[in-house]
ROMARDO-743693 format. One line per field, with one value per residue: residue number from 1; x, y, z of N, C-alpha, C in turn. Coordinates in steps of 0.001 Angstrom, whole numbers. Example, Ala and Ser with C-alpha at 12.3 -4.5 7.8 and 13.67 -1.06 7.14 Angstrom:
nr	(1	2) .
n.X	(13190	12850) .
n.Y	(-5690	-2250) .
n.Z	(7800	7080) .
ca.X	(12300	13670) .
ca.Y	(-4500	-1060) .
ca.Z	(7800	7140) .
c.X	(13200	12900) .
c.Y	(-3300	30) .
c.Z	(7800	7870) .
//
This chain:
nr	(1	2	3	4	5	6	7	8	9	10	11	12	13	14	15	16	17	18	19	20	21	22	23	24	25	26	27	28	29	30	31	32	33	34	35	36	37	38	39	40	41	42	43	44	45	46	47	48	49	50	51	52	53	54	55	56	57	58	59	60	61	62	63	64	65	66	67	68	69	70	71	72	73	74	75	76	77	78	79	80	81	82	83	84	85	86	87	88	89	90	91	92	93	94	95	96	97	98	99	100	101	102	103	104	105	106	107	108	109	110	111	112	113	114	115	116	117	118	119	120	121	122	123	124	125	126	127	128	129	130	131	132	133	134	135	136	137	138	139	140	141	142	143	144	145	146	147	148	149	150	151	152	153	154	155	156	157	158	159	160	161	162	163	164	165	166	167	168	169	170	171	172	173	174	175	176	177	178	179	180	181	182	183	184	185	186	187	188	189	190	191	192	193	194	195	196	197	198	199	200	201	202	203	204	205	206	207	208	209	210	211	212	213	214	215	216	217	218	219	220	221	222	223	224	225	226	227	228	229	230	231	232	233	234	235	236	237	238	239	240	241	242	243	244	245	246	247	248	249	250	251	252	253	254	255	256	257	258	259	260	261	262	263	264	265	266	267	268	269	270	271	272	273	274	275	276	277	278	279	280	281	282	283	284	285	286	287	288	289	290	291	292	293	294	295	296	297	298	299	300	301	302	303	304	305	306	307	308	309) .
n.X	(7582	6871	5647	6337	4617	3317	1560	-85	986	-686	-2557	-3101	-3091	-4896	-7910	-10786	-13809	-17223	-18130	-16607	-18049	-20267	-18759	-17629	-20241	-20289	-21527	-23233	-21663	-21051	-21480	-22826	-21877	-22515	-23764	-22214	-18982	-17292	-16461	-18054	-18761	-19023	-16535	-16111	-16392	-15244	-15768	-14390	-13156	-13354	-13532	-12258	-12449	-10622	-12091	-11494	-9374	-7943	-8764	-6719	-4459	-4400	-3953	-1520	-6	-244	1832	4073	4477	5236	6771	9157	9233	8759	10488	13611	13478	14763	14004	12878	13478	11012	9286	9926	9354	6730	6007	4842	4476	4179	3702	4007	2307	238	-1990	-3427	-3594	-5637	-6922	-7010	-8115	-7522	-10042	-10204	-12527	-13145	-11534	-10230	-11930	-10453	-10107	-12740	-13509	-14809	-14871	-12737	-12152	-9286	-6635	-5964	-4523	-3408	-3427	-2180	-3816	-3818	-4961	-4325	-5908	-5634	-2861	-1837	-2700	-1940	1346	2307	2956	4056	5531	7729	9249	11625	11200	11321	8402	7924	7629	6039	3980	3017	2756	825	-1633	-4333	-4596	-6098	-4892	-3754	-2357	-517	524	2979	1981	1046	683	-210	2205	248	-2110	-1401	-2809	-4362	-7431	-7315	-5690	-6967	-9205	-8351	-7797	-10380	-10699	-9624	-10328	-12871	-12614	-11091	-12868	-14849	-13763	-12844	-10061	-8090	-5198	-2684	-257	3478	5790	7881	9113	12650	14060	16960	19832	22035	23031	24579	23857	21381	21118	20253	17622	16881	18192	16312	13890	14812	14823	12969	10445	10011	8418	6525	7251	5897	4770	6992	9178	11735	14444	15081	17991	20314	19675	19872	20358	21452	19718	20462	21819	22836	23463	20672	20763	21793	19793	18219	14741	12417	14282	14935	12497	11325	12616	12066	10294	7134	4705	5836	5526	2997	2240	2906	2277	-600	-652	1495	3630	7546	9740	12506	15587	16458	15988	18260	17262	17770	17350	14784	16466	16319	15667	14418	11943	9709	6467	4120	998	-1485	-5054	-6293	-4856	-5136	-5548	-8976	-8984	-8398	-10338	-12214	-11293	-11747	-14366	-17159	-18559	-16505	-15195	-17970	-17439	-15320	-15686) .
n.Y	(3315	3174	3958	2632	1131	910	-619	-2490	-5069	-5291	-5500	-7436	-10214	-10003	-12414	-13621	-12822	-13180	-11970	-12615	-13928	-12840	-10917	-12753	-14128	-11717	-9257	-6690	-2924	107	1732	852	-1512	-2584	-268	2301	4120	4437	3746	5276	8321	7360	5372	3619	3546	4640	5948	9162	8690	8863	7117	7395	7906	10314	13041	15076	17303	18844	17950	15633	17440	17769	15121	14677	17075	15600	13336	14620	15738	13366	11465	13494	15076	13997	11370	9877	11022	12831	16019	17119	21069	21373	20348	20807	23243	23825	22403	19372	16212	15018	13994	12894	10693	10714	12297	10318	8246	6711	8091	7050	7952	9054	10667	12855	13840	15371	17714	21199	23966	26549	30328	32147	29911	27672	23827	22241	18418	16497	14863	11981	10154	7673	5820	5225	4283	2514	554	-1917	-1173	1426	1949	934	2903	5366	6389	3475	1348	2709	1106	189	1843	649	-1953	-5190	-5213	-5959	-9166	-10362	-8553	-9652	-12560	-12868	-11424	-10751	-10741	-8695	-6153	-4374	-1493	-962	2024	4796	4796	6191	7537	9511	10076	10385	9011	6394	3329	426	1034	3209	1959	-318	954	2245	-675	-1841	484	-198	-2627	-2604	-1628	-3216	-5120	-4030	-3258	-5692	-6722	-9196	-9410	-7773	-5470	-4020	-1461	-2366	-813	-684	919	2427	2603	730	-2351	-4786	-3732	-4555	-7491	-9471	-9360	-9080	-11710	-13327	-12669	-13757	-16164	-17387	-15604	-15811	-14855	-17046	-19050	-18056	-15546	-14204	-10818	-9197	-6719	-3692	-4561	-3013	-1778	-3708	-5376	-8111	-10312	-12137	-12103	-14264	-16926	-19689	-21443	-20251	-18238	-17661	-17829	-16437	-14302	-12933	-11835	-10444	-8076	-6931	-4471	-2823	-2536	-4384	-6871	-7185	-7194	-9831	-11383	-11621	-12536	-12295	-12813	-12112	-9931	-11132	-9755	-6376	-3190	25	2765	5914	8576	8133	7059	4340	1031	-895	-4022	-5529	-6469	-8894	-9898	-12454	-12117	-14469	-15271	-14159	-14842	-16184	-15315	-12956	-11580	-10231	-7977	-6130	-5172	-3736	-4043	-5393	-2478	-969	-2321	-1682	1130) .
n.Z	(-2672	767	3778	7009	9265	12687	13359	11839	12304	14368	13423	11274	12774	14181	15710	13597	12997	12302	10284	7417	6688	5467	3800	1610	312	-1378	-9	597	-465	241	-2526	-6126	-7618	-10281	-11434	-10688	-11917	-10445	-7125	-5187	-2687	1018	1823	4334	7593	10925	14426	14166	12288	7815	5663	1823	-2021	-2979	-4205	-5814	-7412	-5842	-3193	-3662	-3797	-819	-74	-1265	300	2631	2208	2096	4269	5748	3836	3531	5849	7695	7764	5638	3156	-292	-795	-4296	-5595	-6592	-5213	-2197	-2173	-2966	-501	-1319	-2025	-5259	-8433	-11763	-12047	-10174	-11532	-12822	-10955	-9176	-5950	-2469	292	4048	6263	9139	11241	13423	14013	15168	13972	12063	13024	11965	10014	8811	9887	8412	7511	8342	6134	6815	6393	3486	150	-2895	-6112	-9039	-11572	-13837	-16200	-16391	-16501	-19016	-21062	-20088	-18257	-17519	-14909	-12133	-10649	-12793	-13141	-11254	-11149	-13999	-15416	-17768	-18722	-16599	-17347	-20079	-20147	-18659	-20240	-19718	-17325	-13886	-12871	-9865	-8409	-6160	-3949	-2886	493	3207	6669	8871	11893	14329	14183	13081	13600	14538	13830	11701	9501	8897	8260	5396	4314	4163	2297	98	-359	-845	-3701	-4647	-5021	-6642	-8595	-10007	-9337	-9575	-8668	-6505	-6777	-6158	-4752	-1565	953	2900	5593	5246	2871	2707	1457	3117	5583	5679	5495	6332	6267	3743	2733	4304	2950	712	522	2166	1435	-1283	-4416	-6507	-9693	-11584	-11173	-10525	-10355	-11497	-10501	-12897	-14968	-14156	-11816	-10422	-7140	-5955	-2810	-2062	438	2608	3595	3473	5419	7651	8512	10857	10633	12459	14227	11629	10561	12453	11726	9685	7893	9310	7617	5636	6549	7239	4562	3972	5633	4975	2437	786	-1828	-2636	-4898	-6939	-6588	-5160	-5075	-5034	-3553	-3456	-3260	-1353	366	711	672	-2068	-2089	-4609	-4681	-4667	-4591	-5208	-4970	-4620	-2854	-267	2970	4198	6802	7079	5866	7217	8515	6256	5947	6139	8580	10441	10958	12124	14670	15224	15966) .
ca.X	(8048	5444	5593	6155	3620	3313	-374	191	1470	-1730	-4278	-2868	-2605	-5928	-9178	-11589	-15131	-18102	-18288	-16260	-18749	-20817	-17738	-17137	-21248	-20526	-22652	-23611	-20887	-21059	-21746	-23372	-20496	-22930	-23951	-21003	-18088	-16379	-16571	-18345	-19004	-17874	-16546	-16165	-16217	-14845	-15352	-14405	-12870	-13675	-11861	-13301	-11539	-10629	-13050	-10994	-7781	-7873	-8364	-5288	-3524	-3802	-3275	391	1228	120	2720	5214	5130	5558	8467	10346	9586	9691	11315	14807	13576	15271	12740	13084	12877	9493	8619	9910	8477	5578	5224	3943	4900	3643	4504	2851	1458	-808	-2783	-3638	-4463	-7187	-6647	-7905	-7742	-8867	-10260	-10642	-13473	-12583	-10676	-10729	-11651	-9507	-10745	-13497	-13578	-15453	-13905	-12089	-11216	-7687	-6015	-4407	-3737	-3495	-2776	-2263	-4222	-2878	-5070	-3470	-6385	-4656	-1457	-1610	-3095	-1433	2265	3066	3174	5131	6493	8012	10745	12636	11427	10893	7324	7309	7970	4846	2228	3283	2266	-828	-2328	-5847	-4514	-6298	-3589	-3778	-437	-620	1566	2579	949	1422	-346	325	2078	-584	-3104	-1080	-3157	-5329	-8094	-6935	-5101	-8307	-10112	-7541	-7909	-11578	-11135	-8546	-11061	-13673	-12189	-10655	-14245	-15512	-12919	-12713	-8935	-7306	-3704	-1827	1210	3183	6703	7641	10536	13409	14764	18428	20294	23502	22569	24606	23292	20053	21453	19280	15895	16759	18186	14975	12942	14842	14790	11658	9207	10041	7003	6036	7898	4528	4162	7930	9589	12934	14771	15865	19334	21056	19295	19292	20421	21075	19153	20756	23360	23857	22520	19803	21312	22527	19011	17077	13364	11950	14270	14823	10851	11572	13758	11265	9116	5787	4177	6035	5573	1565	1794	3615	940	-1851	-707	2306	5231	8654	10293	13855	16268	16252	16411	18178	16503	18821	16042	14113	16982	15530	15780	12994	11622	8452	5531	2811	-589	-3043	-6277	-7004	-4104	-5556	-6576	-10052	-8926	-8278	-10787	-13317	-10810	-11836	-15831	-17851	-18796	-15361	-14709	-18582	-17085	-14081	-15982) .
ca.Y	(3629	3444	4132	1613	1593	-596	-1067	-3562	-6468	-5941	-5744	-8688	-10759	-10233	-13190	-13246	-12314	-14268	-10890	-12543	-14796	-11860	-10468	-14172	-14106	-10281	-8469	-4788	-2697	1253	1190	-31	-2078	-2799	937	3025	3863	4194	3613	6931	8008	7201	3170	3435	4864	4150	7194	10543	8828	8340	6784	7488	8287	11606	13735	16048	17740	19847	16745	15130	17712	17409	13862	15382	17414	14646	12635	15196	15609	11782	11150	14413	15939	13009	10309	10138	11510	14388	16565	18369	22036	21911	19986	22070	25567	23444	21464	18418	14903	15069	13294	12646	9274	11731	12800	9238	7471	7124	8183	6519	9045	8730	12133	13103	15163	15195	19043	22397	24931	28016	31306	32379	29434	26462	23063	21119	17276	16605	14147	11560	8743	7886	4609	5747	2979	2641	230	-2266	-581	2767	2579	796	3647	6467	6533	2576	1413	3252	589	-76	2768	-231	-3216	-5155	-5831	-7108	-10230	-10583	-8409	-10611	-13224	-12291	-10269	-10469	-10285	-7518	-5393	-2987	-1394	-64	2923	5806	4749	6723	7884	10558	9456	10270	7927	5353	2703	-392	1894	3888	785	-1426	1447	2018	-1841	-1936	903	-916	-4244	-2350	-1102	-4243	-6380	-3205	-3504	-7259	-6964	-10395	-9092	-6335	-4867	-2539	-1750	-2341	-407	-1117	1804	2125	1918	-435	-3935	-5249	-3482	-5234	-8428	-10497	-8996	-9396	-13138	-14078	-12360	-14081	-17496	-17852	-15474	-15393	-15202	-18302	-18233	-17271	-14009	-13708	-10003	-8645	-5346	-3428	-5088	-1789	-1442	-4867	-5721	-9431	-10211	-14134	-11798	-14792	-18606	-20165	-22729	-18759	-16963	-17896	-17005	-15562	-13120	-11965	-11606	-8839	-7156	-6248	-3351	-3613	-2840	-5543	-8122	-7406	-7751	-11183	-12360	-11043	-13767	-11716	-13126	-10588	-10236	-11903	-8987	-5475	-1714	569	3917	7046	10483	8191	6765	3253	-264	-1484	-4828	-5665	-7379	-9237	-10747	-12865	-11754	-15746	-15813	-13641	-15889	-15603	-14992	-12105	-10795	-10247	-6850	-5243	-5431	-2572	-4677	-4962	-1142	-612	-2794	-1452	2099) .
ca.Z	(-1334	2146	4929	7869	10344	13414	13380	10679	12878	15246	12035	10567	13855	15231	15186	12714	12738	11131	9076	6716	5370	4402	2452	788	205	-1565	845	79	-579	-57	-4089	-6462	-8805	-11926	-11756	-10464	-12826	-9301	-5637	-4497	-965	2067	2026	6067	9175	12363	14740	13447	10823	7179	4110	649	-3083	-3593	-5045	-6901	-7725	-4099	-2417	-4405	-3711	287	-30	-1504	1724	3531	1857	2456	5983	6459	3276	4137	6803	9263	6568	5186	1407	-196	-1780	-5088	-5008	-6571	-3776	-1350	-2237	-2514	263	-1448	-2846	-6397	-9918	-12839	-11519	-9711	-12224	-13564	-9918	-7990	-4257	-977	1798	5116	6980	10703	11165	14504	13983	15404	12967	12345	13327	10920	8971	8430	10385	7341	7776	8118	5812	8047	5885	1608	-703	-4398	-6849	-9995	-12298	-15442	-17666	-16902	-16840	-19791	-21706	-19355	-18437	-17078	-14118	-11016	-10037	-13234	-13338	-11274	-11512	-15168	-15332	-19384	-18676	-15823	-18513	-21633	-19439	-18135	-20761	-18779	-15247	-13851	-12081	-8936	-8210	-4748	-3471	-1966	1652	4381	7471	9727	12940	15363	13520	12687	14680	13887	13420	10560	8688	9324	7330	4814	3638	3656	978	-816	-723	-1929	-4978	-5280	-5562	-7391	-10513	-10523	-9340	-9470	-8246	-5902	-6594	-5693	-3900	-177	1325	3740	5636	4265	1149	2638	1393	4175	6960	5728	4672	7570	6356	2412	2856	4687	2066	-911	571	2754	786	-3097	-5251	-7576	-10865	-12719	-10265	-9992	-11010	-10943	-10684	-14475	-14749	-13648	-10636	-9804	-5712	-4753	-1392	-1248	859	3185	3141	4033	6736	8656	8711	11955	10410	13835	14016	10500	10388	13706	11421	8692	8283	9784	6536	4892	7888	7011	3225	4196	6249	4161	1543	-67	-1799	-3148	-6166	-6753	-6225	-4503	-5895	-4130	-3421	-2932	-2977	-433	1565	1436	-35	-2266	-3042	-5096	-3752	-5395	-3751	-6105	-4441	-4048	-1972	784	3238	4730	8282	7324	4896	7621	8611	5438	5808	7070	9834	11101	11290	12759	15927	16014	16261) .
c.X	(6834	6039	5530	5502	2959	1971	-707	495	-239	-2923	-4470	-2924	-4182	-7167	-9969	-12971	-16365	-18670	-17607	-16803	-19752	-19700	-17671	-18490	-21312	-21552	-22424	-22568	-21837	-21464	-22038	-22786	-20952	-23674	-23261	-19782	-17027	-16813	-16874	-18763	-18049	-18030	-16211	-15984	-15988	-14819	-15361	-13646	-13482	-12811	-13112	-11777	-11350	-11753	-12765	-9639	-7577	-7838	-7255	-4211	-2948	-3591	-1916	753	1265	1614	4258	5235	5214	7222	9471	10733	9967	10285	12401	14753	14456	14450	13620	13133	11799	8940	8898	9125	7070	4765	4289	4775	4455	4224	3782	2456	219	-2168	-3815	-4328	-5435	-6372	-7273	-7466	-8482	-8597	-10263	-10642	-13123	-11446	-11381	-10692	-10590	-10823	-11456	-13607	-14346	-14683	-13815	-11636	-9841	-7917	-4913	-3874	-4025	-2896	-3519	-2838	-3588	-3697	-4609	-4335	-6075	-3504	-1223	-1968	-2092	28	2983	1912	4543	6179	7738	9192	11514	12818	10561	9611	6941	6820	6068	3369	2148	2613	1068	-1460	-3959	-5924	-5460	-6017	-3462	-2487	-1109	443	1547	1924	1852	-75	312	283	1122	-1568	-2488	-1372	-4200	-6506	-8634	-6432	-6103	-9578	-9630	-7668	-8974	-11687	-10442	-9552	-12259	-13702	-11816	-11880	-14989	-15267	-12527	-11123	-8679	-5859	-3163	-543	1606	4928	6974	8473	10978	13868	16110	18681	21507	22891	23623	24635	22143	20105	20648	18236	16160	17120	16785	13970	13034	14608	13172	10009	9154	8691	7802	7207	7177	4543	5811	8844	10937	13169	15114	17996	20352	21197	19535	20015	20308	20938	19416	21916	23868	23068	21543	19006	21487	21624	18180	15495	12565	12480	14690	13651	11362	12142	12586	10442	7850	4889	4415	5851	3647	1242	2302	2221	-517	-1201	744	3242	6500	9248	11798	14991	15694	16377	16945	18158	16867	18340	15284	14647	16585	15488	14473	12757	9907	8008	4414	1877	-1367	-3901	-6576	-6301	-4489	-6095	-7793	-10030	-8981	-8900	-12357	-13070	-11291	-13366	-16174	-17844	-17968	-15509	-16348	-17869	-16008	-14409	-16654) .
c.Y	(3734	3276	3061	2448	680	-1175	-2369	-4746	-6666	-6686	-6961	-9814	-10629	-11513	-12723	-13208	-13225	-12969	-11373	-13482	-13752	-11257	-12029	-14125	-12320	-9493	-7387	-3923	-925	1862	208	-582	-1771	-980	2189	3032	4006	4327	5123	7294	7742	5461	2881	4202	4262	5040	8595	10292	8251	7660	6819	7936	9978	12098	14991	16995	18432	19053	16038	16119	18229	16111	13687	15752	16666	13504	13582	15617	14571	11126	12182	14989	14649	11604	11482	10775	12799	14771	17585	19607	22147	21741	20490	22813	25087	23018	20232	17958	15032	14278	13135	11881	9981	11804	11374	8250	7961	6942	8040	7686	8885	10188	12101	13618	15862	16978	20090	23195	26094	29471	32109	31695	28313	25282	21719	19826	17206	15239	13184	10358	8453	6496	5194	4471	3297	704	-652	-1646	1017	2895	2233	1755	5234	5501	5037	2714	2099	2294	-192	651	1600	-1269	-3384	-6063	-6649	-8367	-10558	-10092	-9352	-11804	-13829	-11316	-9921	-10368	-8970	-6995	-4625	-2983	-814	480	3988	5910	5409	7153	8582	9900	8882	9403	6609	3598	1484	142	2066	2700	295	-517	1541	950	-2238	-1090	371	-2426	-3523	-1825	-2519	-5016	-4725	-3165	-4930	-7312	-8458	-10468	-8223	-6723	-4341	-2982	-1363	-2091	-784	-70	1552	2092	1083	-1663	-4480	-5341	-4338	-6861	-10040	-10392	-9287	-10662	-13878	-13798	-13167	-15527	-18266	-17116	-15017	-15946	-16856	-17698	-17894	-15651	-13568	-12386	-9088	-7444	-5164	-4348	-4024	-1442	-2523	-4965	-7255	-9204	-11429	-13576	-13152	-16529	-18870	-20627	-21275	-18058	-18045	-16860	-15635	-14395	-12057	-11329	-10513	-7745	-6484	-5330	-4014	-3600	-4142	-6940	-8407	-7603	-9243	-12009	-12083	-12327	-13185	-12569	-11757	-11363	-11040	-10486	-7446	-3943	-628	2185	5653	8379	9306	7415	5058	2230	-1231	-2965	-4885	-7304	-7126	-10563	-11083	-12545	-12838	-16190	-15109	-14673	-15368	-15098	-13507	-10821	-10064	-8329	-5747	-5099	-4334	-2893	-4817	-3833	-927	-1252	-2258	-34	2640) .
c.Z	(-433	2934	6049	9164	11113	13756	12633	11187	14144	14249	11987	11089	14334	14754	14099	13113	11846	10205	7941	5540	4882	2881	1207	-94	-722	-1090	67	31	-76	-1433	-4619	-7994	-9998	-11710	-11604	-11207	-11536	-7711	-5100	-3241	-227	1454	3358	6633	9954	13366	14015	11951	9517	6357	2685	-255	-2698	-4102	-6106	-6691	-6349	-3487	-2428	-3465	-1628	432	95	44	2421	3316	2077	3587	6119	5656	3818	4897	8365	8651	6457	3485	1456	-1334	-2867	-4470	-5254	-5381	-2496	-1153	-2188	-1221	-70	-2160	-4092	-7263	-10453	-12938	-10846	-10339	-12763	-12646	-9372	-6576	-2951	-210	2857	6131	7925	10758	12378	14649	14615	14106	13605	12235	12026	9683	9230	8623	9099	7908	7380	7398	6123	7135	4361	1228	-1795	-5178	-7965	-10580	-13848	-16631	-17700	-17051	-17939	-21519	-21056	-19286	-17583	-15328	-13012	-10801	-10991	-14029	-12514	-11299	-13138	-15448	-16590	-19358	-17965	-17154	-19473	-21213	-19260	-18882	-20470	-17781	-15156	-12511	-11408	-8313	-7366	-4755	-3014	-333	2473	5463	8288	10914	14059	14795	13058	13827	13858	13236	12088	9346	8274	7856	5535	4062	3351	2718	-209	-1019	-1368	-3148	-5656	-6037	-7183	-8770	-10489	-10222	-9158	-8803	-7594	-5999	-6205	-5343	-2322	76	2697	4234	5616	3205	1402	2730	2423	5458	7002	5304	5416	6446	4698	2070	3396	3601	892	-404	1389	2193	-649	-3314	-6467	-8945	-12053	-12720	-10325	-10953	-10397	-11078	-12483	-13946	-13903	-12454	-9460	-8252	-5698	-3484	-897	-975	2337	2931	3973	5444	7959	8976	9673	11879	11304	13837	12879	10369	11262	12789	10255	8849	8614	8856	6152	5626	7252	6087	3499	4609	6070	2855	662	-624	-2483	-4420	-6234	-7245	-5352	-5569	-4389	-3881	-2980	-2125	-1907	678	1965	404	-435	-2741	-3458	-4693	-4677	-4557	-4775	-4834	-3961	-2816	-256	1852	4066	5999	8298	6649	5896	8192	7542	5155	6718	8751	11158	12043	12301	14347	16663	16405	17486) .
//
């Protein structure tokens, strides 16, 4: 489940930069790959803001409230009671990912304290050499990934999830930084692939039957990459034909996340899941890394974000 966020149609949409032949050329990264067991530090700045991993379970666990003021408090989720009394998103995927977060220092302190960065924005990673030792992939409570690992038993697999960003930040900005930490993790672990799932607000497949016909007919993945729901779960999205979906404005109809994994190189899986505790209709989305095209790899380079700062 993520968060739609309209920043995503400018990101994805804007010129490119001759920063992106440094990235193509692996320029300098924030870290140093062959000596870092992970991306440490900051990996950008733009302003008051940063984006970097987590640094430890306290950090994690504002990443969480951040995720729960965006799924429940201004999203359609319905929270456990843990999550309630808590105030935080949590699960035992938690414990196992690595967490992008991006700060803004940019705060007033509170009275007799020391001014803490806020947590405005989060994408959960999720690794094929952990989940395959730890508890799966997430995204594999609904769709059936066997088929894709059996496959690919050397792919090497980044499940994206969980993204959100707190309204007031939700701006090219913040996104822009966001994906430069997601590219530098990516070059850092040799990823070859993103996964992950991309939600629809709703659960009536034919309130959405525009935006899941355009998806099944104009952007199904390959049938190498291609992955369906568990049978149980499964959702047809060929709810109308082909000859009946006017592209242009089914595309309007999609989240703005999913509009930007599209035109970031994405293709979707071949059915839907549909999502009850978060109110919302999921399909899965997979990006080979080669498929990125360069226009747009110049967004995720330091260089970028220094301009846009």
């Amino acid at each position: 489940m993520a968060v739609q966020t309209g920043g995503w149609s400018t990101l994805l949409r804007s010129a490119p930069t001759p920063a992106v032949r440094a990235l193509l050329s692996r320029a300098p990264l924030a870290f140093d790959p062959a000596t870092s067991a992970e991306p440490s530090g900051m990996l950008g700045r733009s302003g008051a803001l940063e984006v970097r991993l987590a640094a430890g379970a306290r950090e994690v666990r504002r990443a969480q409230r951040t995720r729960y003021k965006v799924f429940f408090e201004e999203m359609d989720a319905l929270p456990s009671p843990l999550a309630r009394l808590s105030r935080r998103d949590s699960d035992l995927f938690d414990e196992v990912c690595d967490h992008l977060l991006v700060f803004d220092h940019d705060v007033v302190a509170k009275p007799f304290r020391k001014p803490k960065p806020r947590v405005v924005g989060t994408y959960r990673l999720l690794r094929r050499d952990v989940a395959e030792v730890g508890p799966g992939f997430y995204s594999a409570g609904e769709f059936d990934l066997g088929p894709l690992l059996a496959a690919r038993p050397d792919a090497r697999i980044l499940e994206l999830g969980r993204s959100c960003v707190l309204k007031p930040y939700r701006s090219r900005q913040t996104l822009a930084l966001l994906w430069q930490g997601i590219w530098a993790y990516v070059r850092h672990h040799g990823c070859d692939v993103m996964v992950g799932c991309a939600s629809l607000p709703g659960t009536d497949p034919q309130a959405l039957a525009l935006p899941l016909s355009y998806l099944h007919h104009f952007a199904a993945a390959p049938p190498e990459w291609r992955v369906a729901p568990h049978r149980a779960l499964h959702q047809p999205m060929d709810l109308l034909p082909r000859e009946a979906i006017d592209p242009k404005a089914a595309f309007k109809r999609l989240p703005p996340l999913l509009k930007g994994y599209l035109r970031l190189g994405a293709s979707i899986g071949s059915g839907a899941v549909i999502d009850r505790a978060f109110g919302t209709t999921d399909v899965f989305v997979v990006t080979p890394i080669g498929e990125i095209g360069s226009r747009y790899l110049d967004h995720f380079s330091p260089a970028a974000n220094r301009v846009a700062a």
